[in-house]
N, C-alpha and C positions, 0 to 999 in steps of 0.2 A: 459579609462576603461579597466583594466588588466582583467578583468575576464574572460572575451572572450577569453582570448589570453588561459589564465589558463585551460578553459573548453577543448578546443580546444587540450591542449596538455593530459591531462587527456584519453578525446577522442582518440589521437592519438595512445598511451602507453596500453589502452586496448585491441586495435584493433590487437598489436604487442604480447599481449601476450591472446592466447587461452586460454588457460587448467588454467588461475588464475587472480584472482581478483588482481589489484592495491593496495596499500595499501593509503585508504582514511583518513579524519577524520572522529570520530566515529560520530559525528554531522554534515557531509560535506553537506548534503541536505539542512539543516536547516540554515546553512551559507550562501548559495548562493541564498533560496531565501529569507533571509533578507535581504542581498545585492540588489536582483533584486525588491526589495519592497523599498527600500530606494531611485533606480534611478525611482519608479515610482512616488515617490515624489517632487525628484529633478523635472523631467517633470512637475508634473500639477506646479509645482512654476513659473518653464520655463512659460508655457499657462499663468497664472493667470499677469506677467507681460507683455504678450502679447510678448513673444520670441516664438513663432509658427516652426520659422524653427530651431533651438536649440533645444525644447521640442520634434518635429520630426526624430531628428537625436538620441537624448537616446531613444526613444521609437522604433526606426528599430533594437539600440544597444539590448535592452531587447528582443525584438524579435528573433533576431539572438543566442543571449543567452538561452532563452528558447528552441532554437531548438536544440542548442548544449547538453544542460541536457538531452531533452529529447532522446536523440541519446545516449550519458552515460548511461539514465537508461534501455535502450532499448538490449547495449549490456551486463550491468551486471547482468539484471534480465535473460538472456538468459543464461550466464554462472549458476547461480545462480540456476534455474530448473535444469540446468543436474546435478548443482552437488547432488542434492537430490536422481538423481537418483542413478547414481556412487561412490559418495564419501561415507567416513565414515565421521561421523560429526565431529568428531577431527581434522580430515584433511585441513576442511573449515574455511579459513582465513580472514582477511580484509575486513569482514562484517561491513558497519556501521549500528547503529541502528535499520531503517526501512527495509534495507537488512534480519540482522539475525530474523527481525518479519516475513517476508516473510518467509524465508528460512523455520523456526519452521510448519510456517502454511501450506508449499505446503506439509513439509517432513509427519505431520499429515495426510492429505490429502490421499497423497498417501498409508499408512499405513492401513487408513482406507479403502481405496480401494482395496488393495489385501486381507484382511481380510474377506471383503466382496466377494470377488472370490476363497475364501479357506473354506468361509461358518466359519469364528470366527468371524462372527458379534456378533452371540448370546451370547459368552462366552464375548466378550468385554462388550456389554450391563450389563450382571451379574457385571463383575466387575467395571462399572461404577455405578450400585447402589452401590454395598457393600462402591467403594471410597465415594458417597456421602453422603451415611448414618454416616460414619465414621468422615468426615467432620461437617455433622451437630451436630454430637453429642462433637466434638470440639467449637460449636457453631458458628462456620462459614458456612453460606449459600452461595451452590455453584448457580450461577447464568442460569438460565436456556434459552435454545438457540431454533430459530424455522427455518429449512431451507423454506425459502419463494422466492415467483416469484413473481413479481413487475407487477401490472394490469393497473395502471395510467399509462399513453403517457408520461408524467414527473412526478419527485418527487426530491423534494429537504428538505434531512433531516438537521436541525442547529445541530451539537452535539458540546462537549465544545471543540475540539479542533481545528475543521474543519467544511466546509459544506459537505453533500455529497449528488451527484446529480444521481437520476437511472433513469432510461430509460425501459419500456415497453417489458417484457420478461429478465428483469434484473434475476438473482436467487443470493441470497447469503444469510447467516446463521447471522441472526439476533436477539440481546435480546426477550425474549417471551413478556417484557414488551411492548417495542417499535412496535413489530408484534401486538399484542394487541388492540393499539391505530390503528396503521392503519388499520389492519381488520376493526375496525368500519366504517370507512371512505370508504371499499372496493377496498383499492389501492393496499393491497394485496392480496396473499393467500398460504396455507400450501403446502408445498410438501412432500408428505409421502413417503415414500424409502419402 
């Protein structure tokens, strides 16, 4: 199993460069863990014809590999924050996919946060109706979002791509649809700013 070996050096070449991202594939996430979902198959094959100590040894492999990613995504998402704050966005290179969606949503984030300490929330607000009126009359409806705080001990939402799992004082910005449903259920509730 090269993968290990691959993560590991990955791993290594990040650590070596500070101030910049590696240059990944734009899908490198999505590669490894089909990879790591393929050896989870090879295992239960392993289990199913009763090779226990075989299916034992890829399943410590995937675990070892999982830790390795997790340690990649640990040190790019690190880089990745500062450079929102420091860089200009031209600057910011070798973003794979789920990278430059982060990247967009912390640089948002923060935008809206000094706006809000400069007091242009109110003038943003204005111009987010005016964009959305102008949209609508394009006859595209812009989808409307509710910051919520998760009141269920667990919650595990199915969406089409992934599961996702929150946890009890969770907060994050959710379809008003989905907020909707679960209000009914009481699992969450509005955060007003």
């Amino acid at each position: 199993m090269g993968l290990l070996n691959e993560l590991e050096e990955i791993k290594r070449k990040e650590k070596e460069r500070k101030k910049e991202l590696q240059k990944l594939k734009r899908n490198f996430y999505e590669d490894v863990i089909k990879k790591i979902d393929s050896f989870r198959v090879e295992a239960r094959i392993y289990v199913e014809k009763m090779d226990i100590e075989r299916a034992g040894r890829i399943m410590d492999e995937i675990k070892k590999i999982e830790k390795s990613l997790d340690e990649i995504i640990a040190l790019r998402v690190r880089k990745i924050l500062l450079f929102t704050i420091w860089k200009d966005e031209r600057d910011v290179k070798n973003l794979t996919k789920e990278e430059e969606l982060l990247y967009r949503e912390v640089k948002e984030a923060i935008e809206r946060h000094k706006n809000m300490i400069y007091g242009r929330e109110e003038i943003q607000q204005v111009e987010r109706k005016i964009d959305k009126n102008v949209e609508e009359e394009k006859g595209e409806k812009i989808e409307e979002y509710v910051l919520a705080r998760v009141k269920a001990p667990s919650l595990k939402i199915a969406l089409p791509d992934r599961n996702l799992i929150l946890r009890k004082e969770d907060v994050l910005h959710m379809p008003k649809k989905i907020y909707e449903i679960l209000l009914k259920s009481d699992y969450v509730e509005e955060i007003k700013l």
